[in-house]
C-alpha positions in Angstrom: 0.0 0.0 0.0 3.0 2.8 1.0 5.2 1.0 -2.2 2.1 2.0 -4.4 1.4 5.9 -2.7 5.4 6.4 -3.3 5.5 4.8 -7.0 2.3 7.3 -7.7 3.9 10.4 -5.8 7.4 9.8 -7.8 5.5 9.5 -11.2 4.0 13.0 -10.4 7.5 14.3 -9.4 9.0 13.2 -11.9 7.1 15.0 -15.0 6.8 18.5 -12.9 9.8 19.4 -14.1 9.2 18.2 -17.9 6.2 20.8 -17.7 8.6 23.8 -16.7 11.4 22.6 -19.4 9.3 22.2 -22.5 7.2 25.7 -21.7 10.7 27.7 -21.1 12.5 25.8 -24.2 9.5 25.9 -26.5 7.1 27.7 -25.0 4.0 25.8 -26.5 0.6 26.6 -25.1 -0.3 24.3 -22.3 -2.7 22.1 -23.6 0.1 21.4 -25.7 2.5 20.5 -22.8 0.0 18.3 -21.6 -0.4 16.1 -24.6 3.3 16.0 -25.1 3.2 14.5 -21.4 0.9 12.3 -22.4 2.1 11.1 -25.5 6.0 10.4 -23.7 4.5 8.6 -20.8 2.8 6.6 -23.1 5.8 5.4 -25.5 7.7 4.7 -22.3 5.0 2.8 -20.8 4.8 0.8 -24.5 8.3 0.6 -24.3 8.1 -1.1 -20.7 6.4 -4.0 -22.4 9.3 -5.8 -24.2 12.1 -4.7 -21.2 12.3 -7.3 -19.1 11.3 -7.2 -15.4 9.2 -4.3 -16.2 5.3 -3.8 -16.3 3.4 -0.9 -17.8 1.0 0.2 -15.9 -1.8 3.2 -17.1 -1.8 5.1 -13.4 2.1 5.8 -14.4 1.0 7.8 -17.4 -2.1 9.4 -15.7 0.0 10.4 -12.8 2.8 11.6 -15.4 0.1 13.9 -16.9 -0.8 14.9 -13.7 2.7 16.3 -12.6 2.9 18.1 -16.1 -0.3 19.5 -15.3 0.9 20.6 -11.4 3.9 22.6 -13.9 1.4 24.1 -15.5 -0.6 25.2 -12.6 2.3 26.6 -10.9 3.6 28.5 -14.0 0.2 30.0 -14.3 0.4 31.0 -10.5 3.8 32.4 -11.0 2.8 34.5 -14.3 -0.4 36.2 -12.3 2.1 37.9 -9.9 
């Protein structure tokens, strides 16, 4: 139960940053972002089913999406002020 609230938090933590990077490199509009998110979760999660010892799962790429989202969020925030 903890293993699975970790591996969820970590997925989220780990595209937050991806959000930031791709609006300050290429500042795309932010539905944008979060399709890109999307679309990379997914080819790594497709990817994960011919590695070996590794398991896609689809909460990895909805919690990916949702930590590109959180970027988004918080660049918005920043931007108002």
């Amino acid at each position: 139960m903890l293993y699975s609230f970790i591996e969820k938090l970590l997925n989220v933590l780990l595209f937050i940053p991806f959000g930031f990077f791709v609006k300050l490199i290429w500042n795309v509009k932010s539905i944008k972002i979060v399709i890109y998110a999307t679309l990379l979760s997914s080819f790594i999660e497709i990817c994960q089913q011919v590695i070996p010892g590794r398991f896609p799962d689809i909460w990895d790429t909805a919690m990916n999406t949702t930590g590109a989202f959180i970027s988004l969020v918080i660049i918005h925030n920043i931007d108002q002020k």
